[in-house]
C-alpha positions in Angstrom: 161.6 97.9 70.4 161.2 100.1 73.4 159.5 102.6 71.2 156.8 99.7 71.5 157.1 99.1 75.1 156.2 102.5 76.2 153.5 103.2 73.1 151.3 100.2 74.1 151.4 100.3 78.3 149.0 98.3 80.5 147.9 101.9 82.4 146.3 102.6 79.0 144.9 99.2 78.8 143.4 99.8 82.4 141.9 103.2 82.0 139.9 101.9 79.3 138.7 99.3 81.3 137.6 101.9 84.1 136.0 104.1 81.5 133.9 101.1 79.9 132.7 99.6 83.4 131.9 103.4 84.1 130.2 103.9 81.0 128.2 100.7 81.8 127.1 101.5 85.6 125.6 104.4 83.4 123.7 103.2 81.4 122.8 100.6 84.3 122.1 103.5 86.3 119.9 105.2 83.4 117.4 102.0 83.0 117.0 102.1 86.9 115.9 105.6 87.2 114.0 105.0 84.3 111.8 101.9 85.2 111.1 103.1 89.4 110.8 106.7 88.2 107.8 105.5 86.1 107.0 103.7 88.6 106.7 105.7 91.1 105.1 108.2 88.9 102.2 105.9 88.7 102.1 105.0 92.7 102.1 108.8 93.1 99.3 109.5 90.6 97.4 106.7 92.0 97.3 107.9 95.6 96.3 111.8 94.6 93.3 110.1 92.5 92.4 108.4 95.7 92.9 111.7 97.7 91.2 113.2 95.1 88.0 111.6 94.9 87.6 112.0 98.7 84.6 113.9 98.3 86.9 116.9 100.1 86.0 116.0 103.8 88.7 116.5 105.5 89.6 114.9 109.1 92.0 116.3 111.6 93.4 113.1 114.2 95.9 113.7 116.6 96.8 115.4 119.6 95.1 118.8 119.6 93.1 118.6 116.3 95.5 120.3 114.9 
């Protein structure tokens, strides 16, 4: 009977607990990046259209002009 005991412990129980709430803040994690890294993308691709089609005058404000 303590051959059972020691073969089926809790700790084991636990660590796979940590390693599926790990492996699910992963995939979590994954989705994120996913969905504002496309996002962003198109923000970002947006803007340099826009800078773009400025008709390439360019306008210097500031202290100095420089």
């Amino acid at each position: 009977m303590q051959f059972f005991r020691n073969r089926f412990s809790r700790r084991g129980q636990g660590q796979s607990e940590y390693t599926l709430v790990l492996g699910l803040i992963a995939v979590v994690l994954v989705g994120v990046l996913y969905y504002f890294g496309t996002k962003t993308s198109e923000s970002l691709s947006g803007s340099a259209d826009k800078v773009g089609s400025s008709g390439g005058t360019a306008t210097t404000t500031g202290a100095g002009g420089f």
